[in-house]
C-alpha positions as CSV (number, residue, x, y, z in Angstrom):
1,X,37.8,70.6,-42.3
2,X,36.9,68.5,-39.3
3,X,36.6,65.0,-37.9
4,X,34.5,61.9,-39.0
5,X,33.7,58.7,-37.2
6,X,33.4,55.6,-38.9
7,X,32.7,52.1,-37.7
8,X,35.1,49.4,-39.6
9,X,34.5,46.1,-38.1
10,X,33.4,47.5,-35.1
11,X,37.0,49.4,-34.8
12,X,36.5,53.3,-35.0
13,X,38.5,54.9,-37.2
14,X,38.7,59.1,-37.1
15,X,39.3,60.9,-40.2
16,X,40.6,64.6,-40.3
17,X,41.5,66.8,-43.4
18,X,44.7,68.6,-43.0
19,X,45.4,71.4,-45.4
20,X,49.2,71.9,-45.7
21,X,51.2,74.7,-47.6
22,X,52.4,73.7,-50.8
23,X,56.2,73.7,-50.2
24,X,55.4,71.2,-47.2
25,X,53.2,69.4,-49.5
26,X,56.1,69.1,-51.9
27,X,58.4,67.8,-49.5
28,X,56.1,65.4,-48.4
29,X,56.0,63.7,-51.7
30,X,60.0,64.2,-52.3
31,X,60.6,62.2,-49.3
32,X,57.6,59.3,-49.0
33,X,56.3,59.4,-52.8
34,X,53.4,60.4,-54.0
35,X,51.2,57.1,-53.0
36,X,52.5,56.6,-50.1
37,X,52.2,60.1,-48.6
38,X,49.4,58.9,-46.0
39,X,51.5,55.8,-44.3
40,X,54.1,58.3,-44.1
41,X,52.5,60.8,-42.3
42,X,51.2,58.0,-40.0
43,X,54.3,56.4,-39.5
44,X,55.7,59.8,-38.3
45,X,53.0,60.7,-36.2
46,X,53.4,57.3,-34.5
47,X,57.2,58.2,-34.1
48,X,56.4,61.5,-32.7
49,X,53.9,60.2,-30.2
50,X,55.8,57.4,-29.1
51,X,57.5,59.4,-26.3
52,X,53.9,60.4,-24.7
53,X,52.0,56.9,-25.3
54,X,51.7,55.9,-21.1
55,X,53.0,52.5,-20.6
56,X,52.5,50.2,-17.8
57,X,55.2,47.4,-16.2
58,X,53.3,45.0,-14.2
59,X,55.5,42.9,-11.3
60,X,54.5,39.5,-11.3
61,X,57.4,37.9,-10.9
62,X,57.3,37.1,-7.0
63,X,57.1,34.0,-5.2
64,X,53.7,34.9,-3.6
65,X,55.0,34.0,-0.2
66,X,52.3,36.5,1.7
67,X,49.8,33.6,-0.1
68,X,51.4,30.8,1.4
69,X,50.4,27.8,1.1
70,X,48.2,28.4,-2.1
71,X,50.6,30.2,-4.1
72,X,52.9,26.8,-4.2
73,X,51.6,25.7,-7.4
74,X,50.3,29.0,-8.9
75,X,51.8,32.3,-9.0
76,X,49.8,34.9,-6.6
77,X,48.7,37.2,-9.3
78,X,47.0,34.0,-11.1
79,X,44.6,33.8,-7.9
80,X,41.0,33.8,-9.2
81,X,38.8,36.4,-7.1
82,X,35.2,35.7,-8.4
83,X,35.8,34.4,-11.8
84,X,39.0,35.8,-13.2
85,X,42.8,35.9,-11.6
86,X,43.8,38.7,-9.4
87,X,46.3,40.2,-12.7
88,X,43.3,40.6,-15.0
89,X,41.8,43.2,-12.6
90,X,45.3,45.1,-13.2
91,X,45.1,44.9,-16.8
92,X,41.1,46.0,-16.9
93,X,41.6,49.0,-14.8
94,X,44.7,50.5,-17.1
95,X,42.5,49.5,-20.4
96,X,39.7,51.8,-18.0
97,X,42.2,54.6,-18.9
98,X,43.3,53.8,-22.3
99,X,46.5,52.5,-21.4
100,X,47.4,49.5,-23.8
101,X,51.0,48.9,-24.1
102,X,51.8,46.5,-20.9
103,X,54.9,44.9,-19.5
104,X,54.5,42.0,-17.6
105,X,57.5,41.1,-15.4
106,X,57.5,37.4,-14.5
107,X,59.5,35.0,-12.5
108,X,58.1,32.5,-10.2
109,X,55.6,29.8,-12.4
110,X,55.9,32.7,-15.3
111,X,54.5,29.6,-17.2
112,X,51.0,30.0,-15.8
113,X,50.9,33.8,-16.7
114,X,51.7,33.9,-20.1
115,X,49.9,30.9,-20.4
116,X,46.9,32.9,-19.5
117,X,47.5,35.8,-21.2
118,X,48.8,33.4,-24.7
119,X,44.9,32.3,-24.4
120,X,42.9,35.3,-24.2
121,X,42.2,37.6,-27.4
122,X,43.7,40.8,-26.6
123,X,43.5,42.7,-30.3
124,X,43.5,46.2,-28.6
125,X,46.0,45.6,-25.8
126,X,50.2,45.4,-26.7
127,X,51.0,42.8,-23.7
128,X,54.7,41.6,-23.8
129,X,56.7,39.6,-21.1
130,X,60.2,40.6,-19.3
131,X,61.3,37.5,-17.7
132,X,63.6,37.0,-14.5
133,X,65.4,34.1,-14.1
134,X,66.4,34.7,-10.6
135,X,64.6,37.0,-8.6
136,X,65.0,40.9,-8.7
137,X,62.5,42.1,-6.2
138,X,60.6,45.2,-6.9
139,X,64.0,47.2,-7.8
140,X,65.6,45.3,-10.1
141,X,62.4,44.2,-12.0
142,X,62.1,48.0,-12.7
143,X,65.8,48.2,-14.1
144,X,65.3,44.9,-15.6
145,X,62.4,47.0,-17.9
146,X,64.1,50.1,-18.4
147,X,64.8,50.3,-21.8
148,X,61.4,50.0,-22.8
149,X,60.6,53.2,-21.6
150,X,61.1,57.0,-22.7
151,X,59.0,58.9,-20.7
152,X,56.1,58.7,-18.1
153,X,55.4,54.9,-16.9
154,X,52.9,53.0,-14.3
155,X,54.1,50.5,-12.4
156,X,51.7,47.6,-10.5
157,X,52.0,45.1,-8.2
158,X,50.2,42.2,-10.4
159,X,48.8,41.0,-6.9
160,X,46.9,44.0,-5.7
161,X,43.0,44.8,-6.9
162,X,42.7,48.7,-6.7
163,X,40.1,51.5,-8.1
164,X,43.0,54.2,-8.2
165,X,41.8,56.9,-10.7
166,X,45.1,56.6,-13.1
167,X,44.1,59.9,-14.9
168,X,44.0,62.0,-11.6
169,X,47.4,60.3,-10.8
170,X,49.4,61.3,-13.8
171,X,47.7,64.7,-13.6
172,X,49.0,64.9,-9.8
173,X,52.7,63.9,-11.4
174,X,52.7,65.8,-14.2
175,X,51.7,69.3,-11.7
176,X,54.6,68.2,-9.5
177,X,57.0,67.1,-11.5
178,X,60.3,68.9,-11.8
179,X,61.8,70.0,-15.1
């Protein structure tokens, strides 16, 4: 038994051979059927995991006013800073720490935003939009999003660059979190 990595169009898949007892074995195939076993077992997994997959809300729904007078026409998080807008710098540094699944809160000129985002090839990011239609400040975006999340969450401002080490973060959480 162990692990294999292969390269499938330049996606890696892992392979692992799992050796189950026979009576779990024939449950298995009593409940998925014998050829579909495998997309079973994935589909559960995926169903297990779903609870511990880290998922990120982004606020970008404000009306930029600490940008004044540039953020009239475009939304502050759509400010380029060298060649790309401030947002994408927010959406780098969680794919830095394998964080895919991200919830973009938008308001003010949401337009621009998911116009942006609508654009850009993302095949290994989950990016989906939470729209306000009047404005909820930093609170009420939050409870706006809650029911897309079971367990741990980030939350960014979409107009602030930072190098924040999001692993050593959780970690620091996770220690000090009460059960």
């Amino acid at each position: 038994m162990g692990t294999v990595l292969l390269m499938t169009n330049s996606e890696p898949i892992h392979k692992y051979t799992i050796s189950f007892p026979e009576s779990l074995w024939q449950n298995l195939i009593e409940v998925a059927g014998l050829g579909n076993v495998k997309q079973f077992i994935i589909q559960s997994l995926k169903v297990a995991l779903e609870g511990h997959i880290i998922k990120a809300l982004i606020l970008a729904g404000g009306r930029g006013t600490s940008f004044r007078p540039i953020s009239v026409s475009t939304p502050a998080v759509m400010h380029p800073i060298g060649y790309k807008p401030i947002i994408s710098y927010c959406v780098d540094l969680l794919k830095k720490y394998s964080i895919t699944n991200i919830i973009l809160s938008v308001g003010y000129l949401k337009e621009h935003i998911q116009k942006h985002f609508s654009e850009l090839y993302f095949d290994d990011l989950n990016i989906t939009f939470i729209s306000e239609e009047t404005p909820l400040d930093t609170a009420g975006a939050v409870l706006n999003a809650k029911n897309e999340f079971k367990s741990t969450f980030i939350i960014m401002n979409g107009d602030v660059i930072t190098n924040l080490n999001i692993r050593k973060f959780l970690d620091f959480h996770h220690r000090h979190t009460i059960t």
